[in-house]
C-alpha positions in Angstrom: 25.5 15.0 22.9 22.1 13.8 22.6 21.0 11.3 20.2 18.4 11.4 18.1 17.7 8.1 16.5 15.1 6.5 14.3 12.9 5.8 17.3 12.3 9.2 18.2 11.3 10.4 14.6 8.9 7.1 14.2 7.5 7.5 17.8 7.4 3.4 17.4 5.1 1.7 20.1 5.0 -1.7 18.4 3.2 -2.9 15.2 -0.1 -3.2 16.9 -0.8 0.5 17.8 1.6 2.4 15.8 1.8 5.8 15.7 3.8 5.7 12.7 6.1 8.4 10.6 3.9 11.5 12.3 7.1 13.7 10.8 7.3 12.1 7.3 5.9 14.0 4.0 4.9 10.7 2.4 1.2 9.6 2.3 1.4 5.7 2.0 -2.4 4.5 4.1 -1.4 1.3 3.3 1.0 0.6 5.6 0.1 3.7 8.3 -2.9 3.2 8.5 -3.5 7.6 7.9 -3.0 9.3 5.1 -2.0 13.1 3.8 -5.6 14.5 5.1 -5.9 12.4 7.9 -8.7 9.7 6.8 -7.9 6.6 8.5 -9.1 2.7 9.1 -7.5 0.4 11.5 -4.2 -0.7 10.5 -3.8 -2.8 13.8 -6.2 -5.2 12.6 -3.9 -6.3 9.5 -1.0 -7.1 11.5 0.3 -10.6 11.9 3.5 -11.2 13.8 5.7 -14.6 13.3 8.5 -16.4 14.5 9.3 -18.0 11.4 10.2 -16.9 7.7 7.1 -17.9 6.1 3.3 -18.1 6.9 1.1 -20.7 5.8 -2.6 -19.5 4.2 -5.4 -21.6 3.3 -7.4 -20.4 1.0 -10.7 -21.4 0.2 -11.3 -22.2 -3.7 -15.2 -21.8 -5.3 -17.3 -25.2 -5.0 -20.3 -26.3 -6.1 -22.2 -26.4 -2.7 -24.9 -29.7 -2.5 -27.9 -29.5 -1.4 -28.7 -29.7 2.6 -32.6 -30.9 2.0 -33.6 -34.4 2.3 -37.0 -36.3 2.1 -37.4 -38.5 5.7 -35.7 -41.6 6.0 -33.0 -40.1 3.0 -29.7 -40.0 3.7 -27.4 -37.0 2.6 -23.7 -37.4 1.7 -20.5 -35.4 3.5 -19.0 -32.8 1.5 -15.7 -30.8 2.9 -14.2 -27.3 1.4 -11.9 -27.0 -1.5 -8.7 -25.3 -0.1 -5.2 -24.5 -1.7 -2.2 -23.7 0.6 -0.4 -21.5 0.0 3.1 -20.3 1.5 4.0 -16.5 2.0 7.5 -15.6 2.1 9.0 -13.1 4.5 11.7 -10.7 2.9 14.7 -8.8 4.1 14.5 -4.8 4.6 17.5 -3.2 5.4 18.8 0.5 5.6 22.1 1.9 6.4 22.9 5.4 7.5 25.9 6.7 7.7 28.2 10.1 8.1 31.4 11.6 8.6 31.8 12.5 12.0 32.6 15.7 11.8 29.2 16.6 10.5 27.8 15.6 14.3 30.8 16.3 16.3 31.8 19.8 15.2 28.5 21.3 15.9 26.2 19.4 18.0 23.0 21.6 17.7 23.3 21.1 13.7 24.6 17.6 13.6 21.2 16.4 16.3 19.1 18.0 13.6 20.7 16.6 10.6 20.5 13.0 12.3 17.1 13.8 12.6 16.4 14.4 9.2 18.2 11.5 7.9 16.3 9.5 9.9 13.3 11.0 8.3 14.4 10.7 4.9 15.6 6.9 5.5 12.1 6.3 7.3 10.3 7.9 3.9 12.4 5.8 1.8 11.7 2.7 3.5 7.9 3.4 3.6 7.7 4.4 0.1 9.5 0.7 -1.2 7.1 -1.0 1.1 3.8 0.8 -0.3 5.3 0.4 -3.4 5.5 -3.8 -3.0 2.1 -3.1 -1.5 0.3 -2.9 -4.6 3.3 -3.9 -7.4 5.0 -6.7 -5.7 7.8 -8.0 -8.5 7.1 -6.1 -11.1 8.7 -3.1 -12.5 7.3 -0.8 -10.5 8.0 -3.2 -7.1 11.1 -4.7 -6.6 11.6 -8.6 -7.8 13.7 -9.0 -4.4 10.9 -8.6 -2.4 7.2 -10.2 -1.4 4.3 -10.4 -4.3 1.9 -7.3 -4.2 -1.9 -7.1 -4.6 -1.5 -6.8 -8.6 -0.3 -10.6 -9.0 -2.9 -11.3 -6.3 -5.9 -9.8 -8.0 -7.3 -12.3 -10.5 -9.5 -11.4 -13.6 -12.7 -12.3 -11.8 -11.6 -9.4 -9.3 -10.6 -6.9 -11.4 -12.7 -4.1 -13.6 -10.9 -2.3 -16.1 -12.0 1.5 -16.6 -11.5 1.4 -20.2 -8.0 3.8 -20.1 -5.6 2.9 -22.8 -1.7 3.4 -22.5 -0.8 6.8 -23.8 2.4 7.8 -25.7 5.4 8.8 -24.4 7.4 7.5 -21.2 4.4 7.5 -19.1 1.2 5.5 -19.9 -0.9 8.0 -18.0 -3.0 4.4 -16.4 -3.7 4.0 -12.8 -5.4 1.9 -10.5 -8.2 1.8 -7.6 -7.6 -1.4 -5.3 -10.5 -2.2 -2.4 -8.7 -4.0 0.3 -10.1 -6.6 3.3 -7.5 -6.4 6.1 -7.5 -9.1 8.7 -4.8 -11.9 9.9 -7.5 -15.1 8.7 -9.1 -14.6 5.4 -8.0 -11.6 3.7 -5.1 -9.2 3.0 -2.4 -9.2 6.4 1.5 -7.4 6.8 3.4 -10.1 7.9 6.0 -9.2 10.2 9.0 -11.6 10.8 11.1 -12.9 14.3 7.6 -11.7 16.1 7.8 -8.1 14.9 11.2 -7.4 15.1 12.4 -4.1 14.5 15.9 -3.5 14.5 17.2 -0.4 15.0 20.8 -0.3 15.9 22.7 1.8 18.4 24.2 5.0 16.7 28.2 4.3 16.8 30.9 5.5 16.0 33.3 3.4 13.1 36.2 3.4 10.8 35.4 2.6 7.4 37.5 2.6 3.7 37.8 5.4 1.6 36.7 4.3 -1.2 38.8 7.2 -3.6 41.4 6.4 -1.6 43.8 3.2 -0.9 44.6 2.7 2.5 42.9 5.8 4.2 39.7 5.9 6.4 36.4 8.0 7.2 35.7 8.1 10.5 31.8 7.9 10.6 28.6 7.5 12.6 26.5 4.8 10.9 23.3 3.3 12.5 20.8 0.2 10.8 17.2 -0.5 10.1 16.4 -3.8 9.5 13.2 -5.9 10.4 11.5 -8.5 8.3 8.1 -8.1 5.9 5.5 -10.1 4.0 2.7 -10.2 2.7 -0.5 -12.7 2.8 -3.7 -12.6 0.9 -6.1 -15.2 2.2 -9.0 -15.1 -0.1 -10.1 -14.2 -3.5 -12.7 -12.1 -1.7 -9.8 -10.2 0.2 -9.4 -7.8 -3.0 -10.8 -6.1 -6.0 -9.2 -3.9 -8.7 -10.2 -1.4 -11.3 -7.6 -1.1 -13.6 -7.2 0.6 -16.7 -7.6 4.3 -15.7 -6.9 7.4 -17.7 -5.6 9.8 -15.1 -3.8 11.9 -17.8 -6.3 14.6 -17.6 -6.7 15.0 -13.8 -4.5 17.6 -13.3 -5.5 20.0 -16.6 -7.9 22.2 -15.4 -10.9 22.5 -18.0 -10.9 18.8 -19.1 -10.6 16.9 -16.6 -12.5 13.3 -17.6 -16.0 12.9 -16.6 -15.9 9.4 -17.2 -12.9 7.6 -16.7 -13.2 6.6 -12.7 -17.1 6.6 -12.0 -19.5 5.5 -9.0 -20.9 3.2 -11.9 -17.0 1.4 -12.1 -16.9 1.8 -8.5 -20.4 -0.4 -8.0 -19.1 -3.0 -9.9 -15.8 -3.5 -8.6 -17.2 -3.7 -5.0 -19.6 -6.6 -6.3 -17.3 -8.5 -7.2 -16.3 -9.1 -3.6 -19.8 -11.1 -3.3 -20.7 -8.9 0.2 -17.4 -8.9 1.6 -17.8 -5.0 3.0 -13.7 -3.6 2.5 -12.2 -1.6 5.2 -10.1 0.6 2.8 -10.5 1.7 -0.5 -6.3 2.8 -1.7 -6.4 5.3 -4.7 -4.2 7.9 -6.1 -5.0 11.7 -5.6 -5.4 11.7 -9.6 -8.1 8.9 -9.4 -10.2 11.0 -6.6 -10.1 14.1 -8.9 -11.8 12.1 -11.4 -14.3 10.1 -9.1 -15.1 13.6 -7.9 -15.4 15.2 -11.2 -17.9 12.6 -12.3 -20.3 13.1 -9.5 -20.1 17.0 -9.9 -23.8 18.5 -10.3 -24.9 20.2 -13.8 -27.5 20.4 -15.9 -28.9 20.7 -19.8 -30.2 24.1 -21.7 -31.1 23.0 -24.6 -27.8 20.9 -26.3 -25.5 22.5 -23.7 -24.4 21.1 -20.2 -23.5 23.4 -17.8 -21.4 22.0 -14.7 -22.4 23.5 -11.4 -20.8 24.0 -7.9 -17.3 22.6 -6.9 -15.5 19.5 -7.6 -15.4 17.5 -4.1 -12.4 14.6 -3.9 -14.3 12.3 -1.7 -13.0 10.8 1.7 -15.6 7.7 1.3 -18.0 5.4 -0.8 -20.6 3.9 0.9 -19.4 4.4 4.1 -16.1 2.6 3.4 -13.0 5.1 3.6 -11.0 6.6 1.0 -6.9 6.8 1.6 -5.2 8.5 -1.0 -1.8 6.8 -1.5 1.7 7.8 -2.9 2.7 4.3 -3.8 0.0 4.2 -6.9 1.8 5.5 -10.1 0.1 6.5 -13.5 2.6 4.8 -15.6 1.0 1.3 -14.9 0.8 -1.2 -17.9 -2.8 -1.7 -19.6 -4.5 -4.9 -18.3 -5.6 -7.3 -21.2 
């Protein structure tokens, strides 16, 4: 029989060039690199690989900066940078598959072609959690057993909130836009652990307990991905948030917000990054509906606005690129 395994469904040619998932129905930019409609930036350049379990980051704090003018014969004093380092974690990822054997063995064509579709839907489900961390980190919408996300990263100097509040019900209808720096020095880096290990192990074949039933076995195939991710954010430049937006009404044809995500919020949020130019702007498809309902064309008779022509999700702002992401929810707590 031939075996289809993991490898041939991620068509894996290392971390630094990947062509990553081309058979998955996720859309998750930040860690492909590509997203559902093909916009993409390049993900090889926020890549770092390690031998050890942690990475150590310097990052540079705000100073005062003195003055480099002096009158002749004046001396000037020696001032160095304000740095904090800071440690970042790698974490453990792993996925077991496993099936009865009889599933491969009893019809080959049918059991190659399940594997392969296991492997897809273990591939999405891996992806997802990471995209997920991505952004959430620890917090309910992450997983506490796993590296911090760009939410705990993002400080209040760096984030603009859209002026959303939580709706009722189970879902607060709030979502988020993050602008991202990606490179291995001074701003947002994967970290990948044992210098980019990616385990994949053989497909074989194994006993293992019935758990319904004392004393009796399933004779199985079972196969394991495991490899070894973090996360380091170099710079309170490397990130800016807006917060805070009302996607409830993206979806409802005929009142769908004119205001909640605007270029205005858009502006500001890339200002706060003081001229450091993002390569990737991360939003949910919600968010774009609104960004691109606020720039759509109208005009006034008398007290009446009339909208005009379509509404265009964009693929950019400013020339920077726009991924739209899976792993951004609308059921994000309101920021304070």
């Amino acid at each position: 029989m031939a075996t289809v395994t993991w490898h041939d469904i991620l068509k894996f040619d290392g971390f630094g060039g990947k062509e990553i998932a081309s058979e998955v129905n996720i859309s998750c930019p930040e860690f492909t690199g590509v997203d559902r409609w093909g916009t993409s930036f390049n993900i090889g350049g926020a890549q770092s690989t390690i031998d050890q379990d942690y990475f150590e980051g310097l990052i540079r704090k705000e100073s005062t900066p003195s003055s480099p003018f002096r009158w002749t014969n004046e001396g000037v004093g020696m001032d160095v940078g304000v740095y904090e380092r800071t440690l970042f974690k790698l974490f453990n990822v792993t996925k077991y598959f496993w099936c009865d054997a009889s599933l491969i063995d009893r019809d080959r064509a049918r059991g190659t072609a399940f594997l392969k579709n296991e492997g897809r839907r273990i591939l999405e489900e891996t992806i997802v959690s990471l995209g997920r961390q991505f952004f959430y980190g620890g917090t309910a919408a992450g997983d506490e057993k796993g590296f911090q996300g760009l939410a705990s990263f993002v400080d209040a100097a760096h984030t603009v909130k859209a002026g959303g509040s939580a709706g009722s019900g189970s879902a607060t209808g709030l979502t988020s836009v993050y602008f991202v720096r990606f490179n291995p020095f001074d701003a947002v880096s994967w970290l990948f652990g044992r210098d980019g290990y990616f385990g994949l192990s053989d497909l074989v074949k194994a006993d293992i307990a019935d758990a319904n039933n004392a004393g009796k076995y399933i004779p199985v195939y079972r196969q394991r991905l495991e490899f070894y991710p973090g996360l380091a954010f170099q710079s309170q430049y490397a990130a800016a948030r807006i917060a805070n937006i009302d996607a409830s009404s993206a979806f409802t044809p005929g009142s769908i917000s004119k205001t909640a995500l605007t270029d205005e919020h858009m502006l500001v949020a890339l200002s706060t990054l003081k001229g450091a130019r993002p390569d990737a702007i991360f939003m949910p498809y919600a968010a774009g509906i609104l960004l691109g309902a606020s720039r759509q064309p109208s005009i006034t008779v008398g007290n009446n606005t009339i909208a005009g022509g379509q509404i265009a999700v964009p693929k950019e702002y400013n020339g920077i690129p726009i991924l739209y992401t899976d792993s951004l929810t609308a059921n994000e707590d309101a920021v304070a």
